[in-house]
C-alpha positions in Angstrom: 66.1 114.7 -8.5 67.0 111.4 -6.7 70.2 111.4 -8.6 71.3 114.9 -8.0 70.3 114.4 -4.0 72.6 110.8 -3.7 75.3 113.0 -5.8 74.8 115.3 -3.1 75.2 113.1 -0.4 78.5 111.6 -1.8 79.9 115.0 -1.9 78.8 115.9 1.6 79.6 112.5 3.4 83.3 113.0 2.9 83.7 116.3 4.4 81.5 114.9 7.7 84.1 111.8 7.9 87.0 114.5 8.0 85.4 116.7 10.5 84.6 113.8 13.0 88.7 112.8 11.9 90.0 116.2 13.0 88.2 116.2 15.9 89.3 112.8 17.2 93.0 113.4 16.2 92.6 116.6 18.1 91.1 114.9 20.8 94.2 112.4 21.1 96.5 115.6 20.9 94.9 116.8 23.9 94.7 113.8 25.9 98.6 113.0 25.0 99.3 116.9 26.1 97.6 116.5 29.5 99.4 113.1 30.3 102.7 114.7 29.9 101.9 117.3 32.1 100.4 115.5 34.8 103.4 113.1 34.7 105.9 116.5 34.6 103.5 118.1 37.7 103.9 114.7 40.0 107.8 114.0 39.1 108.3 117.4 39.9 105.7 117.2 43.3 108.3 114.3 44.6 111.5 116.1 44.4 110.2 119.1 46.1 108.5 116.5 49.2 111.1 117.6 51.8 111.4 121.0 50.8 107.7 122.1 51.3 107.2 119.7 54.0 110.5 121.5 55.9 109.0 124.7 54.9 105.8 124.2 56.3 107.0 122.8 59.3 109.5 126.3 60.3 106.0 128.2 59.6 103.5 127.1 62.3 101.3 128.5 64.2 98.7 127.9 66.6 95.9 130.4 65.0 97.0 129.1 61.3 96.6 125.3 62.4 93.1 126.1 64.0 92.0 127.1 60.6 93.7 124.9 58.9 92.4 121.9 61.0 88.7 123.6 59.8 89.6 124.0 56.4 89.9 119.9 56.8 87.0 119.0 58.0 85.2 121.2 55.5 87.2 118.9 52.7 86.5 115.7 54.5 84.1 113.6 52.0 81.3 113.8 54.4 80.5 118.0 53.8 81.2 117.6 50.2 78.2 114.9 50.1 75.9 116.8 52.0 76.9 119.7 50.0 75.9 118.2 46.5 72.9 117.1 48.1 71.7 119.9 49.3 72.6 121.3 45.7 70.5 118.5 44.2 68.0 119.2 46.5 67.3 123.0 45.7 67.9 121.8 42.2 65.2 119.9 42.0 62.7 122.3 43.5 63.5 124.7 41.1 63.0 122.1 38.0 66.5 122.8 36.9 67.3 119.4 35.2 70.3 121.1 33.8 72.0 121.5 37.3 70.6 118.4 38.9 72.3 116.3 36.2 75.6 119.0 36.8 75.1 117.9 40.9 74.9 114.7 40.0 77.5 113.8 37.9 79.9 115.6 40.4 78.8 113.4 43.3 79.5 110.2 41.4 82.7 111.9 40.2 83.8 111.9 43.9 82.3 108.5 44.9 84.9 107.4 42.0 87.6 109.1 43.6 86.8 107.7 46.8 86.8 104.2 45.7 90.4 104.9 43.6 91.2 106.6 46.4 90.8 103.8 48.9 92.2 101.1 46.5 95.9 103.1 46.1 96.1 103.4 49.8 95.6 99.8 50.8 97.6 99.0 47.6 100.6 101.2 48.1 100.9 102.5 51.6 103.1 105.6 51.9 104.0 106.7 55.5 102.4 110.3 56.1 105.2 113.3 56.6 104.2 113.6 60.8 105.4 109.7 60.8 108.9 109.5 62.0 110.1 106.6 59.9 113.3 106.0 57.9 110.6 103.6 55.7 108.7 106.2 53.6 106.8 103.8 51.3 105.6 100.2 53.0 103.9 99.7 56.4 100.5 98.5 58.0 98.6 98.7 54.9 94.9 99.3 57.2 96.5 101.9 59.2 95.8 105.5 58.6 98.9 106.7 59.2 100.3 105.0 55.9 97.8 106.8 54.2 99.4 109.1 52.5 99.4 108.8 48.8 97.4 110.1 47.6 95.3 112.7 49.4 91.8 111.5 50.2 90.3 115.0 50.9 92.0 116.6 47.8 91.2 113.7 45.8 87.3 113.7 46.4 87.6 117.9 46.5 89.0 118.0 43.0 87.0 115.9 41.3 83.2 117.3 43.1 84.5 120.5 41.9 86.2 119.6 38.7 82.9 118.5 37.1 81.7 122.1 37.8 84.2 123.2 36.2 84.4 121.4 33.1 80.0 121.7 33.1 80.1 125.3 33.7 83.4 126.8 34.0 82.9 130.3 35.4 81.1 128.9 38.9 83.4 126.4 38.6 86.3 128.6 38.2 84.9 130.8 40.9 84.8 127.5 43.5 88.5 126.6 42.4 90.1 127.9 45.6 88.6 125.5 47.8 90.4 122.7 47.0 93.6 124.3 46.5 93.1 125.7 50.2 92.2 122.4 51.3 95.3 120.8 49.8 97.2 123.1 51.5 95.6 122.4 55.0 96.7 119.0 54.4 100.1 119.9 53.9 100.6 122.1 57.0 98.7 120.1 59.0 101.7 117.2 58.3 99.0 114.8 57.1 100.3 114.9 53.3 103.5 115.7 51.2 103.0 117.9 48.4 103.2 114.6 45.6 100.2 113.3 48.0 98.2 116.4 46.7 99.4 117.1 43.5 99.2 113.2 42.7 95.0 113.3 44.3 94.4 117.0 42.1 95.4 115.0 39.3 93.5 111.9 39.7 90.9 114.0 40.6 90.6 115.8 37.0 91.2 112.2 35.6 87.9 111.2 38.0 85.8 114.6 36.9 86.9 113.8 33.1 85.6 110.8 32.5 82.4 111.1 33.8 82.1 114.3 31.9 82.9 112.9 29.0 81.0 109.6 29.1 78.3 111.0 30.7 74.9 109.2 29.2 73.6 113.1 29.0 75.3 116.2 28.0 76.6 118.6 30.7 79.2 120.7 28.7 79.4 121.7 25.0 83.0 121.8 25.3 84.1 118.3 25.6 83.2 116.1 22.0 81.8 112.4 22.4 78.9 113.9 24.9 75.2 112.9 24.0 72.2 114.7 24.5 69.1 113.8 26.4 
């Protein structure tokens, strides 16, 4: 019997090792497929700057920029902390550990994308579009004004919300419009040009990926490399 079970094993071993190899190549494929597009989404974001930012600027109106002005506050980073922990909070009354790790993980998804946030500013200061300025990129590096790229609100919005996604996609899903309204505000509001948001979604996915996937417990079943508590 012990040499029919380590036969046994030899013959299982192999498939195992070419199921984890699938997995990871498929894995790559995926990651490789989502950098091209982000790079194709942000190349394509720049050349359409002035176009949107004109376009936005011939449709104003008092009533719309009251609301959008709200819609910005709401998707400062302030609300969205208080939000999680209010989240956390009923959580944890509940005894849900399944959503209090979900609430976590998405506010230290967004503390992420605040600190990458913050760097890229002071790092590369971009002039924002209600600057009037022949010099787009360069300027006071601690001034807000050169704060353009990339988004802070959309930034920190996109990846809270993206770790809901990715952890449990139909509420996720469901809160999806609120940073996409919130990256508009920005825009008609003149505080960002449209490679400022599109550049802060897609660091924000970045931000709500990799603490999804390296995430010391398991919040999704759909992303391999997770472990379970």
């Amino acid at each position: 019997m012990r040499v029919a079970d380590f036969k046994s094993a030899l013959k299982i071993t192999p498939a195992k090792t070419d199921g984890n190899f699938i997995v990871k190549r498929a894995a790559v494929f995926y990651w490789l497929i989502g950098i091209v597009i982000a790079v194709a989404a942000i190349a394509s974001a720049f050349h359409f700057d002035d176009a949107v930012r004109d376009f936005m600027a011939q449709h104003q109106s008092p009533v719309m920029r009251n609301f959008m002005r709200n819609v910005s506050r709401f998707g400062d980073w302030p609300l969205h902390v208080a939000l999680g922990l209010l989240l956390l909070g009923i959580a944890w009354l509940r005894h849900s550990k399944k959503w209090m790790r979900v609430f976590l993980a998405m506010l230290v998804a967004m503390a992420i994308a605040g600190v990458a946030s913050t760097v890229i500013k002071r790092t590369i200061p971009r002039a924002r579009p209600s600057v009037k300025s022949e010099l787009r990129w360069g300027g006071p590096r601690f001034s807000t004004k050169y704060h353009a790229f990339p988004s802070g609100h959309v930034l920190a919005s996109t990846a809270f919300f993206g770790v809901l996604i990715f952890a449990r996609r139909r509420v996720g899903l469901a809160c999806l419009p609120i940073p996409i309204l919130i990256g508009f505000s920005r825009m008609y509001l003149g505080a960002h040009y449209l490679s400022d948001v599109v550049g802060a979604a897609v660091l924000g996915i970045l931000c709500a990926l990799l603490v999804t996937y390296f995430c010391p417990w398991r919040l999704t079943d759909s992303l391999p490399g997770t472990l379970t508590n």
